[in-house]
C-alpha positions as CSV (number, residue, x, y, z in Angstrom):
1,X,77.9,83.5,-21.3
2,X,76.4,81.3,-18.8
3,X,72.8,82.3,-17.0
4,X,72.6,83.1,-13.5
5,X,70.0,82.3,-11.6
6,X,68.9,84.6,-8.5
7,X,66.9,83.1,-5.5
8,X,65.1,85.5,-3.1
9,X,66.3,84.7,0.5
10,X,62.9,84.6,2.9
11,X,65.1,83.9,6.2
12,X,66.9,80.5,7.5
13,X,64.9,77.5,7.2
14,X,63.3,76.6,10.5
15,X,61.7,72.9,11.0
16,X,58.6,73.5,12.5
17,X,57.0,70.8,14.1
18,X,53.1,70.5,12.8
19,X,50.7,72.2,15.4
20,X,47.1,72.6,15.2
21,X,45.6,76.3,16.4
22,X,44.1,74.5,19.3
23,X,47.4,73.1,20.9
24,X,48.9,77.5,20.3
25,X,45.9,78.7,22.4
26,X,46.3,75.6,25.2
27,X,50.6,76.5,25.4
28,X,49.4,80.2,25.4
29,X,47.1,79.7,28.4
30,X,49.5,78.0,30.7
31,X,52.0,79.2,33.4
32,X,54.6,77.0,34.8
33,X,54.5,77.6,38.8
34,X,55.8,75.7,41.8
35,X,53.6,73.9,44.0
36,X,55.6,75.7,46.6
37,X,53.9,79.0,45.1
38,X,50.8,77.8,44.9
39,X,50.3,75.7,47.9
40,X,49.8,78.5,50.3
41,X,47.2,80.4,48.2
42,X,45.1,77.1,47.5
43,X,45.6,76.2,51.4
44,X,44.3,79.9,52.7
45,X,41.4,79.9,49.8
46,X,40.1,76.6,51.0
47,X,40.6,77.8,55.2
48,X,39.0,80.7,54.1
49,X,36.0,79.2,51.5
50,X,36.2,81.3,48.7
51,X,33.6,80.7,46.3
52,X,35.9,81.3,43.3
53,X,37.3,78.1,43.8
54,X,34.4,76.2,42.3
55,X,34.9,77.9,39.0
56,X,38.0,75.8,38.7
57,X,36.8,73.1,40.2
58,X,36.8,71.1,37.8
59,X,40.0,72.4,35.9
60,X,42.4,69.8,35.0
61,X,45.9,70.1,36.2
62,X,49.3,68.3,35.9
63,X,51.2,67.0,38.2
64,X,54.8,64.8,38.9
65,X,53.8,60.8,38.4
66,X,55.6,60.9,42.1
67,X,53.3,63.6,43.7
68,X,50.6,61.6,42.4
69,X,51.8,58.3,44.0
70,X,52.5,59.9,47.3
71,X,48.9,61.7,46.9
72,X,47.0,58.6,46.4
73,X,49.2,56.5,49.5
74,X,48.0,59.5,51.5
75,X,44.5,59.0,50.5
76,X,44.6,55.5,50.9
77,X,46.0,55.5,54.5
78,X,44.4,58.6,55.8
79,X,41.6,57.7,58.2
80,X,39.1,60.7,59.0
81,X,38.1,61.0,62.4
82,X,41.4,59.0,63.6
């Protein structure tokens, strides 16, 4: 009589990508917005000077490759006082 051989099932197999602990806390402290949504709130904080901004100051943020070419034209070509 031939032995069987039982396995214990634990679930399908998923292929997990390696991740350290430090890139799970940096995807679990982002929210993906509009700058449509945000644009307004930034735009009345600044009119409006609210300290709270300089806490984020100096918070990195990301942002289209083509936002930031039309960003740096406009900064190139805008003349203060013009």
């Amino acid at each position: 009589m031939a032995m069987r051989k039982l396995r214990v099932y634990t679930g399908p197999e998923i292929d997990q990508t390696p991740r350290s602990i430090v890139q799970d806390a940096a995807a679990a402290d982002t929210v993906t917005v509009t700058l449509g949504e945000v644009l307004p709130l930034l735009a009345d904080a600044v009119a409006s000077n609210r300290t709270w901004l300089g806490d984020f100051a100096d918070d990195p943020i990301r942002i289209s490759s083509d936002l930031h070419d039309v960003l740096q034209a406009y900064r190139h070509f805008r003349r203060p006082g013009a």
